[in-house]
C-alpha positions as CSV (number, residue, x, y, z in Angstrom):
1,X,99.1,91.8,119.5
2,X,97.2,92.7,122.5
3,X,93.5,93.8,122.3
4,X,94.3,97.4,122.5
5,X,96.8,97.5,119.7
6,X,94.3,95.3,117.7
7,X,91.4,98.4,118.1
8,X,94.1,100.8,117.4
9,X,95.2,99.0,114.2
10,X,91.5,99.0,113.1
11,X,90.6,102.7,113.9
12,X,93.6,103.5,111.8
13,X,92.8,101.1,108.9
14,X,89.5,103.0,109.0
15,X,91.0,106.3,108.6
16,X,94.1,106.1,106.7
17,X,92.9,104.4,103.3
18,X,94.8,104.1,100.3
19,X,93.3,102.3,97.0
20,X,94.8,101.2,94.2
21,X,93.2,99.4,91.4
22,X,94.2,98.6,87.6
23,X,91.8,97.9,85.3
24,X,91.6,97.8,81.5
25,X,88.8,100.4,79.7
26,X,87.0,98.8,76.2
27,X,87.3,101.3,73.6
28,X,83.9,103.4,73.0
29,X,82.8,102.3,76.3
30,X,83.0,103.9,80.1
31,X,83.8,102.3,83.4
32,X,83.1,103.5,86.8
33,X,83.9,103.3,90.2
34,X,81.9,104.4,93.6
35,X,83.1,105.0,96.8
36,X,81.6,106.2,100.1
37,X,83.5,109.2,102.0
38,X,82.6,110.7,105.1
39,X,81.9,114.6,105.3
40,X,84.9,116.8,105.4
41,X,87.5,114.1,104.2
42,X,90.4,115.0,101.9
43,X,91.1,112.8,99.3
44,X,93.7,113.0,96.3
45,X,94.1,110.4,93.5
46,X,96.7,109.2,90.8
47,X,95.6,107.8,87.6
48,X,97.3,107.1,84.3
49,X,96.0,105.5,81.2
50,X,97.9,103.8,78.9
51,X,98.7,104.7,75.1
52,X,96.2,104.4,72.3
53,X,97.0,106.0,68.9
54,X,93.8,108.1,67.8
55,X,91.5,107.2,70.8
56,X,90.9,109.8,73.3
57,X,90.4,109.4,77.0
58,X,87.5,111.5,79.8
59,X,87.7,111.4,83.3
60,X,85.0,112.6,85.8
61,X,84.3,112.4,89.4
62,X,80.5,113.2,90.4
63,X,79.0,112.5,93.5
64,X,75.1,111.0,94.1
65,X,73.4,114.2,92.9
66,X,75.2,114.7,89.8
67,X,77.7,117.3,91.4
68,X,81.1,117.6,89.2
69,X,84.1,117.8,91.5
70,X,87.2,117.0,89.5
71,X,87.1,116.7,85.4
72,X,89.5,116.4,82.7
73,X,89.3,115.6,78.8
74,X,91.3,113.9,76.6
75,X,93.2,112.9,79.2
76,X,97.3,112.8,78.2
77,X,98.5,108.9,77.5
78,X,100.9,107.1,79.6
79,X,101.7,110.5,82.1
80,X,100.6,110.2,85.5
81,X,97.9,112.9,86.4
82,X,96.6,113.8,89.8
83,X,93.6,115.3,91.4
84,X,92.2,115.8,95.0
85,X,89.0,117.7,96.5
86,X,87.5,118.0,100.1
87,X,84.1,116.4,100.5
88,X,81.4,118.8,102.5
89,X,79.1,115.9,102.9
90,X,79.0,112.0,103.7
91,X,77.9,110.6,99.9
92,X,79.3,108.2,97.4
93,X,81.6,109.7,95.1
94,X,81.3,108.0,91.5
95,X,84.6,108.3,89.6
96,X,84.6,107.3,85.8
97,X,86.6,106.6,82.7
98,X,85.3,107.3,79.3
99,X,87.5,106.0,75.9
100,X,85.9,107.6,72.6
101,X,87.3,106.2,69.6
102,X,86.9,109.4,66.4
103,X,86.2,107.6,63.2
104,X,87.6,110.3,61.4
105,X,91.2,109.4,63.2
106,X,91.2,105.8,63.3
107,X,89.0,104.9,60.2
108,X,87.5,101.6,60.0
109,X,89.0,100.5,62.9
110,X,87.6,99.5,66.3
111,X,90.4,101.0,68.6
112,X,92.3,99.0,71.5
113,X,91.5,98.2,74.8
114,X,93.6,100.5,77.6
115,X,94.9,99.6,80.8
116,X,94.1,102.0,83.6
117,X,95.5,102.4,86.7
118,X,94.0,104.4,89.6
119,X,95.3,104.8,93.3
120,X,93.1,106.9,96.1
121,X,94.0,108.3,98.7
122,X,91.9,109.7,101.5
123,X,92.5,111.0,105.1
124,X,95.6,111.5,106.8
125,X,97.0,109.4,104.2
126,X,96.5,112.1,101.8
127,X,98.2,115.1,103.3
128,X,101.7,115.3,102.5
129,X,102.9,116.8,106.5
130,X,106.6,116.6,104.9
131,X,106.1,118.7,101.9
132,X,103.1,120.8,102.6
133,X,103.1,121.7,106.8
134,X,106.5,121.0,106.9
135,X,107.6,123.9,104.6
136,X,104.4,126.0,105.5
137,X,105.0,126.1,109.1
138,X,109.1,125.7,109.1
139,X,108.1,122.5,111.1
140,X,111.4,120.6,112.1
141,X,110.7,116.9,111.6
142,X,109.7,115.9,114.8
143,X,107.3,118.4,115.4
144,X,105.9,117.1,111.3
145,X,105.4,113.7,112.7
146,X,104.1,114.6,116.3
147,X,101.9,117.0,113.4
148,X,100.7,114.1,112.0
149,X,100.1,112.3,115.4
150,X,97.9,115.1,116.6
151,X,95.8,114.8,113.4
152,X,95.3,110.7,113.5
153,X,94.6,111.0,117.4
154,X,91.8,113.6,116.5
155,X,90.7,111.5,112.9
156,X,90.5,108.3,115.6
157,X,88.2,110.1,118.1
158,X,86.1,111.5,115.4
159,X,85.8,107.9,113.9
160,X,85.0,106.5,117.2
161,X,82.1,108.9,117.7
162,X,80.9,108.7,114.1
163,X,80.4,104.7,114.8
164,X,78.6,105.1,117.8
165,X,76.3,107.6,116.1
166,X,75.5,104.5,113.5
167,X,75.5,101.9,116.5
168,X,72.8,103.9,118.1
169,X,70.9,104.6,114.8
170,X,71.1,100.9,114.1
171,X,70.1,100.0,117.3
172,X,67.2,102.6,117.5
173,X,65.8,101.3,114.3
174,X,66.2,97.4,115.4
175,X,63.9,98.5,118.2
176,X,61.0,100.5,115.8
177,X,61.4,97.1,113.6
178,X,60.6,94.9,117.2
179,X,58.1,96.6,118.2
180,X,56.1,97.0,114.3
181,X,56.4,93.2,114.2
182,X,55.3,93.0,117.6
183,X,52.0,95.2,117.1
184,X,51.9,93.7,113.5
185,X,51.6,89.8,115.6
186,X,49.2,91.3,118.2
187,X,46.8,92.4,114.9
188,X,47.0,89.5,112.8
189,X,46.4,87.4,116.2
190,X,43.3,89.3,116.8
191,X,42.2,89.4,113.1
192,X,42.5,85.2,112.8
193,X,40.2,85.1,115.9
194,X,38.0,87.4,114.6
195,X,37.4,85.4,111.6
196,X,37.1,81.6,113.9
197,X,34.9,83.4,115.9
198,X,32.9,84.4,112.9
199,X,33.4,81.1,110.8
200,X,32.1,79.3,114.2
201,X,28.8,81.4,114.1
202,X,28.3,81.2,110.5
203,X,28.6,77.4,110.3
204,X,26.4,76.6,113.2
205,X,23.8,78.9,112.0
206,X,24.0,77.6,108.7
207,X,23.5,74.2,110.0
208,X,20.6,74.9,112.1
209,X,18.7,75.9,108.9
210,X,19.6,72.7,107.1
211,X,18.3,71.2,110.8
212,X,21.8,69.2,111.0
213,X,22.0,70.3,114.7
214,X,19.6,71.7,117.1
């Protein structure tokens, strides 16, 4: 693969992301999962938890500041749900399971422990061009996928400029570090000499009064 197609593979890894994870959920317990996404970014999700007679299952999706985008209680066993929302900002998006166990339903008994599985979705990968613009639009199937072209060529230049933004902001704060540690060295230097320069004067008046010099 030449070193073109290499960058273009990696701009579209970064932009076309699909997660999926399985993971089992204690009974009377919660488990959570954080991900960052960049401002104005689609993203849509699968999830379905497996069967547990009596024991109800939560689901929430908050992001850093406590903000509740998508929400559902007592989630239905073993169907496969869905939910998608549109970020406004870049921040890490917290998304959580919560089993509850009723003693009243399932009495002296400490419930079982449920698989879950999750799948995310998030940028182009998320829009459904065949289903959604396709039908919208009466868009014949080449002009879907020429669509969906337009869209990743514009996600990639946008990803390109978002990374240069943090290469700059990186590189503008490796120089603030260099030059604190720089004035930092300078000070200490002149604070060490300071204190020979004072030791020197201390000790050889001190040993004048004891008359161990002249």
């Amino acid at each position: 693969m030449s070193r073109v197609g290499v960058r273009t593979f990696l701009a579209i890894s970064l932009i076309v992301q699909a997660q999926g994870i399985m993971f089992y959920l204690e009974p009377n317990s919660h488990k959570c999962l954080k991900e960052e996404v960049h401002a104005n970014v689609l993203v849509t999700g699968e999830y379905e938890v497996s069967e547990a007679l009596g024991q109800k299952t939560d689901y929430v999706i908050q992001d850093s500041k406590g903000h509740t985008l998508s929400q559902k209680e007592d989630i239905p066993h073993g169907k496969l749900l869905k939910f998608s929302f549109v970020t406004e900002t870049y921040d890490t998006f917290e998304i959580c399971f919560v089993s509850h166990v009723p003693n009243h339903i399932v009495p002296d008994q400490r419930g079982v422990r449920q698989e879950v599985m999750l799948i995310t979705k998030r940028g182009i990968e998320a829009k459904s061009y065949e289903g959604l613009i396709g039908e919208a639009a009466k868009l014949k199937p080449v002009e879907v996928e020429l669509k969906r072209l337009e869209d990743l060529s514009e996600a990639i230049v946008q990803d390109f400029a978002r990374m240069r933004k943090n290469e700059e902001e990186m590189r503008d704060t490796n120089e603030a570090t260099n030059t604190r540690v720089l004035y930092f060295s300078l000070f200490s230097i002149c604070v060490l000499f300071g204190l020979s320069t004072w030791q020197l004067f201390y000790f050889r008046r001190y040993f004048r009064m004891k008359k161990l010099i002249e």
